[in-house]
Structure formats: structure tokens, C-alpha cells
mmCIF file of the N, C-alpha and C atoms, coordinates in Angstrom:
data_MODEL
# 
_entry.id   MODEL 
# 
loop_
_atom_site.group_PDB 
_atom_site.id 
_atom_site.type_symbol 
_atom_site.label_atom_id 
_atom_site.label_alt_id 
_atom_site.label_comp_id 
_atom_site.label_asym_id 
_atom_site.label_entity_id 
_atom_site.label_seq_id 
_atom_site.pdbx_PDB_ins_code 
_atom_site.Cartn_x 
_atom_site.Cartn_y 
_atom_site.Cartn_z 
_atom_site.occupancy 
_atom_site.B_iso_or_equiv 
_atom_site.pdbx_formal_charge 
_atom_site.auth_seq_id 
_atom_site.auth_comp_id 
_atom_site.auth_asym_id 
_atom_site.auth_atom_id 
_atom_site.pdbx_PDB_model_num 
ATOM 1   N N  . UNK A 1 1  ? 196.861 124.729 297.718 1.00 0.00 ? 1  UNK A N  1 
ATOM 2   C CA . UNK A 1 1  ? 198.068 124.949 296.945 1.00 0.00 ? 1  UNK A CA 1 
ATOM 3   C C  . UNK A 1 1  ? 199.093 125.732 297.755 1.00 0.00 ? 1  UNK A C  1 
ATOM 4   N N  . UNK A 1 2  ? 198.608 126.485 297.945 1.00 0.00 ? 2  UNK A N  1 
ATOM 5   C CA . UNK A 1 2  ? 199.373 127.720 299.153 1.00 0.00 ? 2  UNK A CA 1 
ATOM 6   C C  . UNK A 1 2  ? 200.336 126.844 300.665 1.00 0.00 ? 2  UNK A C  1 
ATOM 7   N N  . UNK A 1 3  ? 199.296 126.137 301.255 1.00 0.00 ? 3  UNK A N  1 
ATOM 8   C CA . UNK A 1 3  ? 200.048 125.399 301.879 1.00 0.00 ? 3  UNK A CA 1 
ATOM 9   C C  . UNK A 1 3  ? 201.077 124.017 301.681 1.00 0.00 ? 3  UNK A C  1 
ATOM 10  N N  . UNK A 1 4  ? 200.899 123.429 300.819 1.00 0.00 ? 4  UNK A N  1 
ATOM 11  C CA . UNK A 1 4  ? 201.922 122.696 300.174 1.00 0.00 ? 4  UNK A CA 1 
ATOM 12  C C  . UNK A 1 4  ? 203.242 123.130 300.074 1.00 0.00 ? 4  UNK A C  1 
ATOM 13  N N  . UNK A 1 5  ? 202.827 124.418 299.206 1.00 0.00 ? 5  UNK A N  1 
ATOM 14  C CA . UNK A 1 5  ? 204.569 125.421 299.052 1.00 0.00 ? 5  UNK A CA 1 
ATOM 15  C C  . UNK A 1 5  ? 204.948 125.749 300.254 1.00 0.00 ? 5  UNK A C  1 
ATOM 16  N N  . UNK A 1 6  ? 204.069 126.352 301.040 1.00 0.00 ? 6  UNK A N  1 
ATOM 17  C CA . UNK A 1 6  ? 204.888 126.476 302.338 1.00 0.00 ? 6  UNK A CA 1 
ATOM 18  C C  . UNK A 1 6  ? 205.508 125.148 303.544 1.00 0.00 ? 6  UNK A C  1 
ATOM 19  N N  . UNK A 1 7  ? 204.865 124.401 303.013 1.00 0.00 ? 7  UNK A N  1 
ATOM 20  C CA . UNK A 1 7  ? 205.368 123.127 303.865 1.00 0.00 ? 7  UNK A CA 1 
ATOM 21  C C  . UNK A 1 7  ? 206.463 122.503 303.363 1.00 0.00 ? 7  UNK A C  1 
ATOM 22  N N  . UNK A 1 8  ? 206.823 122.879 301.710 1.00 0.00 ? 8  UNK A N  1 
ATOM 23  C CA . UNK A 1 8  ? 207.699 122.494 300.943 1.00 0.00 ? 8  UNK A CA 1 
ATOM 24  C C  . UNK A 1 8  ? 209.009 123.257 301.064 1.00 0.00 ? 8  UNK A C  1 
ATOM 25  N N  . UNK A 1 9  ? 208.748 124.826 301.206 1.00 0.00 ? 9  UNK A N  1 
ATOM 26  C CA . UNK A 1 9  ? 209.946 125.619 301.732 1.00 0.00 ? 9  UNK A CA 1 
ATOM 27  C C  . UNK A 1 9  ? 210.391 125.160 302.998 1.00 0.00 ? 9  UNK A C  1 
ATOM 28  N N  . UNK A 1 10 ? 209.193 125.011 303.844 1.00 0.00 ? 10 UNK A N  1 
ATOM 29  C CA . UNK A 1 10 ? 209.870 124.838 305.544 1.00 0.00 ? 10 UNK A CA 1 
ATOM 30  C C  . UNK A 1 10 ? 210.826 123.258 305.181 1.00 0.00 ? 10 UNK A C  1 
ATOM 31  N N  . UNK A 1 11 ? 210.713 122.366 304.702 1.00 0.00 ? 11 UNK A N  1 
ATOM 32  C CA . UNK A 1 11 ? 211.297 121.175 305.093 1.00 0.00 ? 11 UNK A CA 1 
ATOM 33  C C  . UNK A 1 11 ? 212.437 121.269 303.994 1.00 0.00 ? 11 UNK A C  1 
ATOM 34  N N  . UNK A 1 12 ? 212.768 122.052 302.894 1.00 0.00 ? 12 UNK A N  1 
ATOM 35  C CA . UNK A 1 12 ? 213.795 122.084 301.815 1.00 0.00 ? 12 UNK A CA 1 
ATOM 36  C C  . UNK A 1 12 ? 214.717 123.369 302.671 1.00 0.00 ? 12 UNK A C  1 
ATOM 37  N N  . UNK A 1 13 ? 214.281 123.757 303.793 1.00 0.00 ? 13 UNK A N  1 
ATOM 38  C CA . UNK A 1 13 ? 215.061 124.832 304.161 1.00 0.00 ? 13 UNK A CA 1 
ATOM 39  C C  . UNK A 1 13 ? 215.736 124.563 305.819 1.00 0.00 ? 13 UNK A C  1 
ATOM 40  N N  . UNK A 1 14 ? 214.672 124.033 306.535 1.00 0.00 ? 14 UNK A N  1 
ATOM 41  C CA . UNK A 1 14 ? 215.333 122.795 307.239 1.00 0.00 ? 14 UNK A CA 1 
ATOM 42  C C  . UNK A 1 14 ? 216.413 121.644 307.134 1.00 0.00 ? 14 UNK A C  1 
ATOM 43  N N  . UNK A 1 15 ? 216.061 120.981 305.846 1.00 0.00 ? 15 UNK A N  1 
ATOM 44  C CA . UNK A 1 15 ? 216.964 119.768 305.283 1.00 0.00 ? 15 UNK A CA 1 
ATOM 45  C C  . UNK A 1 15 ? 218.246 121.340 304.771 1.00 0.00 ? 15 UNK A C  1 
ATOM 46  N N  . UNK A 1 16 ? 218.425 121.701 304.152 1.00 0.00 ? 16 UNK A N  1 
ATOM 47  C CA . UNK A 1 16 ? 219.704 123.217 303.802 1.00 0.00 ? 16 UNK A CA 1 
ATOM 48  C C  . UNK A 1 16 ? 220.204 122.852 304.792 1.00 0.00 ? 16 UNK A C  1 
ATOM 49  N N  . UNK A 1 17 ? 219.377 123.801 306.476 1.00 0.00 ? 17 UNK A N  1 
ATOM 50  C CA . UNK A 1 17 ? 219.791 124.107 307.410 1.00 0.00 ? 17 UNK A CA 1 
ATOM 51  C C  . UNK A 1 17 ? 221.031 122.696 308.493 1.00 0.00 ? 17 UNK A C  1 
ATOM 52  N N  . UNK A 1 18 ? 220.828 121.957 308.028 1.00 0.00 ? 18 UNK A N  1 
ATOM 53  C CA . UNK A 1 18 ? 220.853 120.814 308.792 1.00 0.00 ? 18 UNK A CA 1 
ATOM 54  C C  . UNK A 1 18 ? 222.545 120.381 307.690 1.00 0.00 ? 18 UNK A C  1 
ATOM 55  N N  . UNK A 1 19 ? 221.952 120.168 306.603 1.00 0.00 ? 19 UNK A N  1 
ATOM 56  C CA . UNK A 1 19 ? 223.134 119.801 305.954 1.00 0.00 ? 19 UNK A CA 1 
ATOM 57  C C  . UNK A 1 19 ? 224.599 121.117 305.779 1.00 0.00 ? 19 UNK A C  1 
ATOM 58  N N  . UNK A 1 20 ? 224.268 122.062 306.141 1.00 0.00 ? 20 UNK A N  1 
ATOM 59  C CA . UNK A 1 20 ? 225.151 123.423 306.194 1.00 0.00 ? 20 UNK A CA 1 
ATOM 60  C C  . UNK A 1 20 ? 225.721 123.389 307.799 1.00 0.00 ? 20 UNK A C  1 
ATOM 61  N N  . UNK A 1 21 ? 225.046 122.978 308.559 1.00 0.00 ? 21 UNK A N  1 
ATOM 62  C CA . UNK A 1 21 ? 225.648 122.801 309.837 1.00 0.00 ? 21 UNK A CA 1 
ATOM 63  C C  . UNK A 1 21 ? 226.413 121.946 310.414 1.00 0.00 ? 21 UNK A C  1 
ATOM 64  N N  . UNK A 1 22 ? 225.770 121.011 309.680 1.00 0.00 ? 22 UNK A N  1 
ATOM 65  C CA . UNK A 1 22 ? 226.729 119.744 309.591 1.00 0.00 ? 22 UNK A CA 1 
ATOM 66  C C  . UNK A 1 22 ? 228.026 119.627 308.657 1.00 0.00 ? 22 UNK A C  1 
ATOM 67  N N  . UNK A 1 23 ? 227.660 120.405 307.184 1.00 0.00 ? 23 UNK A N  1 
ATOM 68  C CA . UNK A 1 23 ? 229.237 120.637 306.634 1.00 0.00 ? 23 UNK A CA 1 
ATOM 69  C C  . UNK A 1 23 ? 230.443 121.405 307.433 1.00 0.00 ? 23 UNK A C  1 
ATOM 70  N N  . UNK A 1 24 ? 229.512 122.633 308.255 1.00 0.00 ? 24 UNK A N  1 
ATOM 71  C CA . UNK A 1 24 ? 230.683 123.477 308.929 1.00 0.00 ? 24 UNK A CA 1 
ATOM 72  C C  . UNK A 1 24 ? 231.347 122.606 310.028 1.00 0.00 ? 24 UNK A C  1 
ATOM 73  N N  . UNK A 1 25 ? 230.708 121.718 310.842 1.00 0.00 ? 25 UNK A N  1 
ATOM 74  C CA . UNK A 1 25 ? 230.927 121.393 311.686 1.00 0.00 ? 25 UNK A CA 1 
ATOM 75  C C  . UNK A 1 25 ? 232.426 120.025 311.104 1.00 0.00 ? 25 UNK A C  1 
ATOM 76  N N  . UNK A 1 26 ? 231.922 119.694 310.304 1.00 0.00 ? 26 UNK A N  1 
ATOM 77  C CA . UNK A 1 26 ? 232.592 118.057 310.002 1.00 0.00 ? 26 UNK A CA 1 
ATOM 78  C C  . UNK A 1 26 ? 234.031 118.875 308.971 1.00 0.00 ? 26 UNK A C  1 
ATOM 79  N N  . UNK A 1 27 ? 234.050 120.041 308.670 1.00 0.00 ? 27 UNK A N  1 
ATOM 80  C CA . UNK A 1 27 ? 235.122 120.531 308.033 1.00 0.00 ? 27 UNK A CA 1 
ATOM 81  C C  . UNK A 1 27 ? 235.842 120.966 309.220 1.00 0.00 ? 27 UNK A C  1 
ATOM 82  N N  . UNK A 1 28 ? 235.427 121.651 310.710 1.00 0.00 ? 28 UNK A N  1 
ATOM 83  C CA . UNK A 1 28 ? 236.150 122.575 311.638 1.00 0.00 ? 28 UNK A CA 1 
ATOM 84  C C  . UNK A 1 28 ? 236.709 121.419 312.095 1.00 0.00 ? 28 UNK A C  1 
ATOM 85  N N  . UNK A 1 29 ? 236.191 120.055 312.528 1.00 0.00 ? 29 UNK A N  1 
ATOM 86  C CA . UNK A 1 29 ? 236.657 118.836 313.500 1.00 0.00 ? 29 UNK A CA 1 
ATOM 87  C C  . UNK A 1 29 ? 238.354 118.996 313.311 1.00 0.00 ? 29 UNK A C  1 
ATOM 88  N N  . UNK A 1 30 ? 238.959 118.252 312.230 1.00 0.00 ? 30 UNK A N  1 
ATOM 89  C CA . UNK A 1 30 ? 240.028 118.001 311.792 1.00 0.00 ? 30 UNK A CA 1 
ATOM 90  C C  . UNK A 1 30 ? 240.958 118.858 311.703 1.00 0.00 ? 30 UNK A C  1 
ATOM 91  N N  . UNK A 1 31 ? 240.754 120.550 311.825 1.00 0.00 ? 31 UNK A N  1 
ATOM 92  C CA . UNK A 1 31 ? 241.784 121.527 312.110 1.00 0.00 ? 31 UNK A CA 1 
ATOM 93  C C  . UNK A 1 31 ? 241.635 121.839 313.788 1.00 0.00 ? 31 UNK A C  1 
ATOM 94  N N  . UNK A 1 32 ? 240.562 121.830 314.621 1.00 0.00 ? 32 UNK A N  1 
ATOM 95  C CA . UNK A 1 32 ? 239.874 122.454 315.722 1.00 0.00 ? 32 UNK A CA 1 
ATOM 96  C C  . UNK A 1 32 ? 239.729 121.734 317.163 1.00 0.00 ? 32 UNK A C  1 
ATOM 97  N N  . UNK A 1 33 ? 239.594 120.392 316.399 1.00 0.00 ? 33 UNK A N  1 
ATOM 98  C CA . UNK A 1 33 ? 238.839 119.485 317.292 1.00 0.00 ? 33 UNK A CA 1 
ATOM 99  C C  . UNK A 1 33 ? 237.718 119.529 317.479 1.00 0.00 ? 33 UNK A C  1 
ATOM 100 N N  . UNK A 1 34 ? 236.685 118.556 318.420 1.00 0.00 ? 34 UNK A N  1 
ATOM 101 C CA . UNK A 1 34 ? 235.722 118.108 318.337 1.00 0.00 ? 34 UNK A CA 1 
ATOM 102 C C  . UNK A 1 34 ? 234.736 119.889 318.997 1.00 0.00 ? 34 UNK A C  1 
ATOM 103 N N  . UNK A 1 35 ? 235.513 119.857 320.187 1.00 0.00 ? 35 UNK A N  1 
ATOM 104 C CA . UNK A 1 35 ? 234.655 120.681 321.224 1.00 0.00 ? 35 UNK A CA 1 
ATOM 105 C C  . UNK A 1 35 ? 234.519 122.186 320.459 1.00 0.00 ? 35 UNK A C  1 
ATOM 106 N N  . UNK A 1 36 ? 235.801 122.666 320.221 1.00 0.00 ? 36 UNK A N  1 
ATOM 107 C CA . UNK A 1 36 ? 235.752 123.754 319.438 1.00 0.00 ? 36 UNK A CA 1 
ATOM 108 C C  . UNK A 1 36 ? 235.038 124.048 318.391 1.00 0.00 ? 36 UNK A C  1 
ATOM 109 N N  . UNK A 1 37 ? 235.117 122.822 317.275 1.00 0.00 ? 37 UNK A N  1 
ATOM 110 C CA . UNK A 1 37 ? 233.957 122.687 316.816 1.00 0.00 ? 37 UNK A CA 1 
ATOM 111 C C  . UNK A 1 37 ? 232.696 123.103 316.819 1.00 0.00 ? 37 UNK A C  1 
ATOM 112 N N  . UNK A 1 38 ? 232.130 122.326 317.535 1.00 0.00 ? 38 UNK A N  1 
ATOM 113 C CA . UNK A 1 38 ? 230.751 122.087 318.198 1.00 0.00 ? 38 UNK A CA 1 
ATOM 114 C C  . UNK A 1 38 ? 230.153 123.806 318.736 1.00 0.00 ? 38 UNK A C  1 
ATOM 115 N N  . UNK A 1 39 ? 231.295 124.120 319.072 1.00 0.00 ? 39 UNK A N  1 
ATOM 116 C CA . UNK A 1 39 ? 231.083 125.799 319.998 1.00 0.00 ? 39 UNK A CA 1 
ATOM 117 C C  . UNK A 1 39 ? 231.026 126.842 318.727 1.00 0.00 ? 39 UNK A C  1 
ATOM 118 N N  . UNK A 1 40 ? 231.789 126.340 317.877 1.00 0.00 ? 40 UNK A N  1 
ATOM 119 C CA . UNK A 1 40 ? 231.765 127.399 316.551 1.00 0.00 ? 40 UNK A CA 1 
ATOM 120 C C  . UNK A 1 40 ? 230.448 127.037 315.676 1.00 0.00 ? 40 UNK A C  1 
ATOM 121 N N  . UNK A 1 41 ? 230.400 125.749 315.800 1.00 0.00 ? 41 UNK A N  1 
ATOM 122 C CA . UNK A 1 41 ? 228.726 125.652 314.698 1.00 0.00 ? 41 UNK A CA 1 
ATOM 123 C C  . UNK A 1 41 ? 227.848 126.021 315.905 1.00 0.00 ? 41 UNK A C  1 
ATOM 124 N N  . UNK A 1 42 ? 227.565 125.771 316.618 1.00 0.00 ? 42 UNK A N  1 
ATOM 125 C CA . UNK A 1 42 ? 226.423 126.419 317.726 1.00 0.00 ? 42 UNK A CA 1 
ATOM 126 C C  . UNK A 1 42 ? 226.396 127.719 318.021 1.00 0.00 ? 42 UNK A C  1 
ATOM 127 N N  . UNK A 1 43 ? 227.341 128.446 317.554 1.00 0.00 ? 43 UNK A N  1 
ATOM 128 C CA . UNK A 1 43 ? 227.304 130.247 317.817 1.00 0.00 ? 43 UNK A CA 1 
ATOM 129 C C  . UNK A 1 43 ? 226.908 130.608 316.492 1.00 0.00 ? 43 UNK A C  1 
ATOM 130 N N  . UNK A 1 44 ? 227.062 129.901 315.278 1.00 0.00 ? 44 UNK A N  1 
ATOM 131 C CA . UNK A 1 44 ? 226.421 130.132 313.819 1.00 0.00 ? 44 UNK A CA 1 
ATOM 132 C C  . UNK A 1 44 ? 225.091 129.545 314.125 1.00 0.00 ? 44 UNK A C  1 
ATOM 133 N N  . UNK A 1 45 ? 224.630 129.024 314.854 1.00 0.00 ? 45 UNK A N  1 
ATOM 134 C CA . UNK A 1 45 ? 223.388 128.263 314.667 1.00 0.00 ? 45 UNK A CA 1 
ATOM 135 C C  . UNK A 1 45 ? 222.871 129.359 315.767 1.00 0.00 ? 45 UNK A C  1 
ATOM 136 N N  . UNK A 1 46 ? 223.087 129.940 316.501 1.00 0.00 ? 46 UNK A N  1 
ATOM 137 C CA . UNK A 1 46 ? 222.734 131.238 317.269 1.00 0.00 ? 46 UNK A CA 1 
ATOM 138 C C  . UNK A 1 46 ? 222.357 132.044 316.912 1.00 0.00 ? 46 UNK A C  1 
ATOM 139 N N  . UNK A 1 47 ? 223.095 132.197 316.127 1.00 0.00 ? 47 UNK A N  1 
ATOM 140 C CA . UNK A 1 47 ? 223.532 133.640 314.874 1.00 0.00 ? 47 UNK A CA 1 
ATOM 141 C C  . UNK A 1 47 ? 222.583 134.023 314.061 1.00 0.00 ? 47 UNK A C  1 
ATOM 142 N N  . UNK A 1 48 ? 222.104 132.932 314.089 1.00 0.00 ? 48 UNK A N  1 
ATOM 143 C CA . UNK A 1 48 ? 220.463 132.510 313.050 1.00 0.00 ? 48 UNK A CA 1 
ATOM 144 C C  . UNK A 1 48 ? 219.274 132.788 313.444 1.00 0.00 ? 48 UNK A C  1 
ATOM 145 N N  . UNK A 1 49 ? 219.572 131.930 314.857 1.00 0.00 ? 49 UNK A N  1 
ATOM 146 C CA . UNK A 1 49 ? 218.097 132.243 315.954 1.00 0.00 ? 49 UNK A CA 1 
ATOM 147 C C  . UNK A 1 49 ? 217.575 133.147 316.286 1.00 0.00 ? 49 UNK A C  1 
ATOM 148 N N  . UNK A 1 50 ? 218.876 134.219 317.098 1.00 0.00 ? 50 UNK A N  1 
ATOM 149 C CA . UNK A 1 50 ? 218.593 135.564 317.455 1.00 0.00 ? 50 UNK A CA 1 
ATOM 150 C C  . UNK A 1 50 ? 217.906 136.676 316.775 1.00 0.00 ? 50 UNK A C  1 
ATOM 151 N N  . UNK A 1 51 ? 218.046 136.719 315.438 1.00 0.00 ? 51 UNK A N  1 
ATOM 152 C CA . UNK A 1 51 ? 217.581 137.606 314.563 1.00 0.00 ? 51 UNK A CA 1 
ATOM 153 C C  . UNK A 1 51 ? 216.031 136.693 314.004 1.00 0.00 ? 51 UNK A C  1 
ATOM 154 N N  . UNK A 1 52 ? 215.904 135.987 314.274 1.00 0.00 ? 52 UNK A N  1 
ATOM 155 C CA . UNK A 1 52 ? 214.507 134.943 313.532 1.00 0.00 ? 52 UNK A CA 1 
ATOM 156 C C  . UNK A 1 52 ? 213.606 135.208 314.722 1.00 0.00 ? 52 UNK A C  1 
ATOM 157 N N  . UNK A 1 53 ? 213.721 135.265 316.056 1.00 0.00 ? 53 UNK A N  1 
ATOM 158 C CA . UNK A 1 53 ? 213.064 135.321 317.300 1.00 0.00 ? 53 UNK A CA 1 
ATOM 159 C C  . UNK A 1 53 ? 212.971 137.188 317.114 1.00 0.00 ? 53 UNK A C  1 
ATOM 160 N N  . UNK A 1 54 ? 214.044 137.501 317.322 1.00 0.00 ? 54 UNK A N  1 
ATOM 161 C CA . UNK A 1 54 ? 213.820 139.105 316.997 1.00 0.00 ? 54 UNK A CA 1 
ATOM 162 C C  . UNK A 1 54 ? 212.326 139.773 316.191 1.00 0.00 ? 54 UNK A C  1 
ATOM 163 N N  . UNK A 1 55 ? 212.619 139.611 314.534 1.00 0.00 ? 55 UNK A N  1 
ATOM 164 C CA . UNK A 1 55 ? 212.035 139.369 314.124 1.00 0.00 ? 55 UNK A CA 1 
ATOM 165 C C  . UNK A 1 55 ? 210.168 139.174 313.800 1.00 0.00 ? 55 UNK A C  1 
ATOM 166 N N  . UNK A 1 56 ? 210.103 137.872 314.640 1.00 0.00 ? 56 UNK A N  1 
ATOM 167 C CA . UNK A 1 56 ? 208.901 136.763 315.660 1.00 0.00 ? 56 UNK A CA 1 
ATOM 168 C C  . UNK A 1 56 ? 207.940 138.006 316.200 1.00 0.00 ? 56 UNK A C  1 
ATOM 169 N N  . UNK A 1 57 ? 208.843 138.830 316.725 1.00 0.00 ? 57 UNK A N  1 
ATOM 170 C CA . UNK A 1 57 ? 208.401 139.522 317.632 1.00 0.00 ? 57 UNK A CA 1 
ATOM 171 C C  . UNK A 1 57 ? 207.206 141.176 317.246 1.00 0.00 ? 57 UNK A C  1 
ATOM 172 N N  . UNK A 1 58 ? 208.154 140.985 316.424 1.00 0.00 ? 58 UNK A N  1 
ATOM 173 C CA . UNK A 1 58 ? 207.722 142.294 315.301 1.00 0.00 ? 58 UNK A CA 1 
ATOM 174 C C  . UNK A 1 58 ? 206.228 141.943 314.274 1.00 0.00 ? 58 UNK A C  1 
ATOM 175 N N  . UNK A 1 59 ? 205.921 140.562 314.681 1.00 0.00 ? 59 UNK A N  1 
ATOM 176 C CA . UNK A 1 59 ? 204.709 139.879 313.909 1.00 0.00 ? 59 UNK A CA 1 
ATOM 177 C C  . UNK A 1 59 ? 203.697 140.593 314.160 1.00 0.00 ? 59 UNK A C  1 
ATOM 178 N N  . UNK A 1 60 ? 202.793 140.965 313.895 1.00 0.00 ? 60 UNK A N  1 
ATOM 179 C CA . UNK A 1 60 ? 201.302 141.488 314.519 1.00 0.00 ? 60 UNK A CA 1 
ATOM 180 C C  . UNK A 1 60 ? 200.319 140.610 315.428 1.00 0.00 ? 60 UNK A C  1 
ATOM 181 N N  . UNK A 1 61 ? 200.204 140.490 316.493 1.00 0.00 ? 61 UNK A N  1 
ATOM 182 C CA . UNK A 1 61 ? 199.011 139.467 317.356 1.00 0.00 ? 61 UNK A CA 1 
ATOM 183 C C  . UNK A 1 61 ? 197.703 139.862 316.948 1.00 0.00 ? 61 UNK A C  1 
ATOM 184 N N  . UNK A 1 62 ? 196.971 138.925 316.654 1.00 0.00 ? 62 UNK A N  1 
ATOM 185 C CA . UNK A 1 62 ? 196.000 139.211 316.189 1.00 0.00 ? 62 UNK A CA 1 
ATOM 186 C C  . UNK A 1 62 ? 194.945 138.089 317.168 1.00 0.00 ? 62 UNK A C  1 
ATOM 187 N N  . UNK A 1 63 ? 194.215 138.143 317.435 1.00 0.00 ? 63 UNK A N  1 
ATOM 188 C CA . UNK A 1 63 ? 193.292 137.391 318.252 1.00 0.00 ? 63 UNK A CA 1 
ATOM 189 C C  . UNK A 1 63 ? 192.155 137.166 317.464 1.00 0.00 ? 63 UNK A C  1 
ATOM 190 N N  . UNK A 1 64 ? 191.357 136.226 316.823 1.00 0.00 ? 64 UNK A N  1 
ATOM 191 C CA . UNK A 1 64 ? 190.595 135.285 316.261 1.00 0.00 ? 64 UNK A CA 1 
ATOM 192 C C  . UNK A 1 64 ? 189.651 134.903 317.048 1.00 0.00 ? 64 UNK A C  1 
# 
């Protein structure tokens, strides 16, 4: 049961992630252009990473 929900968050939060990046991106085109664009959703998509890897790090290793 446990893993279901979590496989269900990861791919409903992925599919979010994907459709939010793609709205920012397809709204900036038409005031920005393409490249500018692309540089502004990829520094939000950064923005995300950095603190999630951060984070990552702070996990406990545990060896099994």
C-alpha cells in the first residue's frame, strides 16, 4: 500500500512539474523570445534542484 502512494506522488508530481515548466516557458516565448525563455525556465528548474540535492545530502547513509 505504502508503495503505490509513493509511486503515485512521484509521477502526479513529476507530470505538475513538467506541465508548470512548460506553462512558464510557452507564456515567456511571445513577450521574450525563444532563448530567453528557455534561460528563464531553466534557472526556475535550477532553483528547484539546488535545494532538493542540498537537502539529498542531509539524508542519513545507512549501510544494509
Amino acid at each position: 500500500m505504502g508503495s503505490g502512494v509513493m509511486t503515485t506522488t512521484q509521477q502526479a508530481a513529476m507530470a505538475l512539474g513538467v506541465a508548470a515548466l512548460g506553462s512558464l516557458f510557452l507564456a515567456l516565448v511571445p513577450g521574450s523570445g525563444m532563448r530567453d525563455a528557455l534561460v528563464v525556465t531553466l534557472l526556475v528548474q535550477l532553483a528547484g534542484v539546488v535545494p532538493t540535492v542540498l537537502m539529498s545530502l542531509r539524508l542519513p547513509r545507512v549501510l544494509a
